[in-house]
C-alpha positions in Angstrom: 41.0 -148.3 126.9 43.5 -148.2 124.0 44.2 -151.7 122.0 47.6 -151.0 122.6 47.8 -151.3 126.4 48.6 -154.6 127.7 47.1 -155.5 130.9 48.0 -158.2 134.0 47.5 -161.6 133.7 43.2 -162.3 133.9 44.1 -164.7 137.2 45.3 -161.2 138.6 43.2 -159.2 137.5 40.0 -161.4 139.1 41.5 -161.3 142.1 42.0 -157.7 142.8 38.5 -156.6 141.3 36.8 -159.3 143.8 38.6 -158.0 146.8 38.2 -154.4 145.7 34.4 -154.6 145.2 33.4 -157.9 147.1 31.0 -156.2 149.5 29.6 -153.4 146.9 26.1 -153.6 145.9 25.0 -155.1 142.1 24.9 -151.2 140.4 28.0 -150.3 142.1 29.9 -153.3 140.7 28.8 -152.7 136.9 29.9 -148.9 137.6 33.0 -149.5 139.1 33.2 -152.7 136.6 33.0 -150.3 133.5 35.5 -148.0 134.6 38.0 -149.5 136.2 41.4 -150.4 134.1 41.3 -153.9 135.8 38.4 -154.7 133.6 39.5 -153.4 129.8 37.1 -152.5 127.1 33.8 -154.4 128.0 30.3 -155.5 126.6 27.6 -156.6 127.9 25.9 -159.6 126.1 22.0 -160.1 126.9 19.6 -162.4 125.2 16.5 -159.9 126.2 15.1 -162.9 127.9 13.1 -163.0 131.2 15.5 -160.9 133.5 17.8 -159.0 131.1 15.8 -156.2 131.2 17.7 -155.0 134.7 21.0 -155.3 133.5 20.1 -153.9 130.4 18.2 -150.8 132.7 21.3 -150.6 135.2 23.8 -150.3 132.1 21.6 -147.6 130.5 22.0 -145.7 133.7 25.6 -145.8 134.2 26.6 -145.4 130.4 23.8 -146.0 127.6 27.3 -146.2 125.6 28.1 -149.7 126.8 28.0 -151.8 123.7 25.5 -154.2 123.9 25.4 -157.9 122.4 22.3 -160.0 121.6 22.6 -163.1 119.4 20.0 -164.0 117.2 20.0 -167.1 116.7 17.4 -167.3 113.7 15.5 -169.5 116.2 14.4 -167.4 118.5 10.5 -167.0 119.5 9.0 -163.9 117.4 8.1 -162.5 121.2 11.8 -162.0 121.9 12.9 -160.4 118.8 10.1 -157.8 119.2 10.5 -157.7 122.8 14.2 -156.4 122.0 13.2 -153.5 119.7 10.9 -152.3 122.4 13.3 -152.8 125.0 16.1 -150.9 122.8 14.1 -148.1 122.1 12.9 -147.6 125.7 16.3 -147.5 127.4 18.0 -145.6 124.6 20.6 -148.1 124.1 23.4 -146.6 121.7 25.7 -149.2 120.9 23.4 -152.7 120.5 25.1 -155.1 117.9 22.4 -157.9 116.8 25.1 -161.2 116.0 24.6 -164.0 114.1 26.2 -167.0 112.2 26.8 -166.3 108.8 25.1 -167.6 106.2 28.0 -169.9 104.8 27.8 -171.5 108.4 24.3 -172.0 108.6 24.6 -173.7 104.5 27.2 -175.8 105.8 26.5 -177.4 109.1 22.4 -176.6 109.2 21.2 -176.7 106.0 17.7 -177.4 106.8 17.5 -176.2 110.2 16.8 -179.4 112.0 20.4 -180.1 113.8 19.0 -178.8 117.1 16.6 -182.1 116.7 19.7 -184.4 116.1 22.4 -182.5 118.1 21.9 -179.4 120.3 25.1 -178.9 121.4 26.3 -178.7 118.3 23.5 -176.3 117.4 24.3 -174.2 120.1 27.8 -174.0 118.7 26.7 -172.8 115.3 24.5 -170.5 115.9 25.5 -168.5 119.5 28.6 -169.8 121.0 31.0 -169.3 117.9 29.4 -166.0 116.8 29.3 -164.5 120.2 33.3 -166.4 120.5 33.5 -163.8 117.2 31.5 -161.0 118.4 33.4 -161.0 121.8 37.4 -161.3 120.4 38.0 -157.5 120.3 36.6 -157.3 124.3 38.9 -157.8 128.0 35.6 -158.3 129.6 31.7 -159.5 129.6 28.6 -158.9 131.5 26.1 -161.5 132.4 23.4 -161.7 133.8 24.0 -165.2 135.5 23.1 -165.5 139.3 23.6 -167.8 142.1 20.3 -168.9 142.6 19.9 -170.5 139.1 22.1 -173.7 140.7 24.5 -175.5 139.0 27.3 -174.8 137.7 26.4 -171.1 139.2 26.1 -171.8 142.7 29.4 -170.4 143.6 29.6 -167.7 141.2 31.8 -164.4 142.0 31.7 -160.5 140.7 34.5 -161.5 138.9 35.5 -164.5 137.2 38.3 -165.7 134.5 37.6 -167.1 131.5 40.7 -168.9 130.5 43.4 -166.4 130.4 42.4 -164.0 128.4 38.7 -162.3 129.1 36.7 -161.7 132.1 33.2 -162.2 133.1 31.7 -159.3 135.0 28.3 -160.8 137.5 26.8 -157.9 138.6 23.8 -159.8 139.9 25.6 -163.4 141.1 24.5 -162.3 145.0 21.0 -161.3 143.9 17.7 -163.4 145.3 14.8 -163.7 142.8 12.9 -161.6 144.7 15.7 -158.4 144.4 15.2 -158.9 140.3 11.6 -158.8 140.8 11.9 -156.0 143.0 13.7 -154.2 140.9 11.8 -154.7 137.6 8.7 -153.6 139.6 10.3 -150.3 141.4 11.8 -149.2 138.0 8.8 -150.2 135.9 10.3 -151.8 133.5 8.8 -153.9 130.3 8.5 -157.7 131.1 9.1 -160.1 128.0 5.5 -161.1 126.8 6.3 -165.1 127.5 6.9 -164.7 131.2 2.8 -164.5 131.8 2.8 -167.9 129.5 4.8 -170.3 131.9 8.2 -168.9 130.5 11.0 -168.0 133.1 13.6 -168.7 131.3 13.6 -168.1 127.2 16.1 -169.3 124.8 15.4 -170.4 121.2 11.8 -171.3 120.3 12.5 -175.3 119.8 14.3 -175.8 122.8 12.8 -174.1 125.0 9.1 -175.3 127.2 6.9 -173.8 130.0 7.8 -174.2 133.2 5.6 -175.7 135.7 4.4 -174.9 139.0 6.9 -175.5 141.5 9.6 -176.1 139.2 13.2 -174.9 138.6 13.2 -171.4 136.5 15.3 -173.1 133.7 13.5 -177.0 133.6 11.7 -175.4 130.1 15.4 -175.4 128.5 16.0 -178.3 126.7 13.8 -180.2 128.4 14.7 -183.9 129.2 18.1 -183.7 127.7 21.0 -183.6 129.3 22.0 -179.9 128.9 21.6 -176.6 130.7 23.9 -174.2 129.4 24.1 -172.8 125.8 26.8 -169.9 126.8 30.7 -170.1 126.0 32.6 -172.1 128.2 36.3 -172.3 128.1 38.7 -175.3 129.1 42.2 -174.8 129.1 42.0 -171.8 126.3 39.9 -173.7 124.2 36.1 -173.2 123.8 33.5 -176.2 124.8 30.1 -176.5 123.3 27.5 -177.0 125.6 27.2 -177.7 129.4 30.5 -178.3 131.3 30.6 -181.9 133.3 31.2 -181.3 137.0 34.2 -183.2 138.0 33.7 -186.4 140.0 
């Protein structure tokens, strides 16, 4: 879509796309989702973790084009950053764009890479939510792979959802099970992050992130025993928040 074409309010814009596609499956929301002038120019930002690998198949499918985002946080385990070449490769992705903080950033607020010990939120801030703020400014629209079942402040996700008033989340998979991803990374045989058969459901950076018991929720390995679950960009009344948003009381 041209820059210069200035679309309906984001409120508006949610609200048709949900009632247009509210009982279409996940592929046919990110097909329709990509074309449809509700929606804008759009990326899709993955961290290759545990599950990207079926949004990342689906959008390979419907347009290998699609630029893709993946944040490199310079903390990252060794297993995802290889795990995304191989991915890459084997879906033909065209457009992937690797972001990170810049250097001056990292000098400034970091400088011996220990603030994730002393302040993770603010960690999180540096080093993926205001470069992916950056990466994201010249996009209407975003895919994620966030779901339902993760809990929290997911539970009641949509297809569709605003992010203050000016960029939309796409959720292809917010209706999906655990058992339809794994379904659908076994039909399409598709690489599974290396970590997964070590006790890792859910990946993030390297320090932050633990196994995952038995019996446990998917995501209790991310920042384990602090009180955090979120690293993503949040946004209250236009402005960005670092870290998890507080349900209110």
């Amino acid at each position: 879509m041209p820059r210069d074409v200035r679309l309906p309010p984001v409120e508006t814009r949610v609200a048709r796309l949900n009632a247009r596609y509210r009982h279409h499956s996940a592929i046919s929301v990110l097909e329709h989702g990509l074309r449809d002038t509700d929606t804008g120019r759009i990326a899709l930002v993955s961290a290759f973790g545990a599950e990207s690998i079926v949004l990342l198949h689906m959008v390979s499918v419907v347009d290998r084009a699609t630029p893709v985002l993946f944040i490199d946080t310079e903390m990252l385990f060794p297993e995802t950053l290889a795990y995304q070449r191989e991915v890459a490769g084997f879906l033909g992705l065209e457009e992937l764009r690797i972001i990170r903080a810049s250097q001056t950033a990292l000098a400034a607020h970091d400088p011996e890479g220990d603030l994730h010990q002393r302040d993770a939120d603010a960690c999180c801030g540096l080093r993926k939510t205001q470069p992916l703020a950056h990466a994201l400014a010249p996009f209407d629209a975003w895919i994620t792979g966030r779901k339902r079942f993760q809990g929290g402040q997911r539970a009641e996700l949509e297809f569709f959802e605003a992010e203050g008033d000016f960029r939309i989340k796409i959720n292809p998979l917010a209706h999906w099970a655990p058992e339809d991803v794994q379904d659908y990374m076994i039909n399409n045989r598709l690489p599974r992050h290396p970590l997964v058969a070590r006790g890792y459901p859910s990946i993030g950076c390297a320090p932050c992130t633990a196994p995952v018991a038995a019996g446990e929720n998917p995501r209790a390995g991310r920042w384990k025993g602090r009180d955090k679950d979120e690293c993503g960009i949040h946004f209250v009344d236009g402005r960005i928040v670092r870290g998890p948003l507080k349900q209110a009381s």
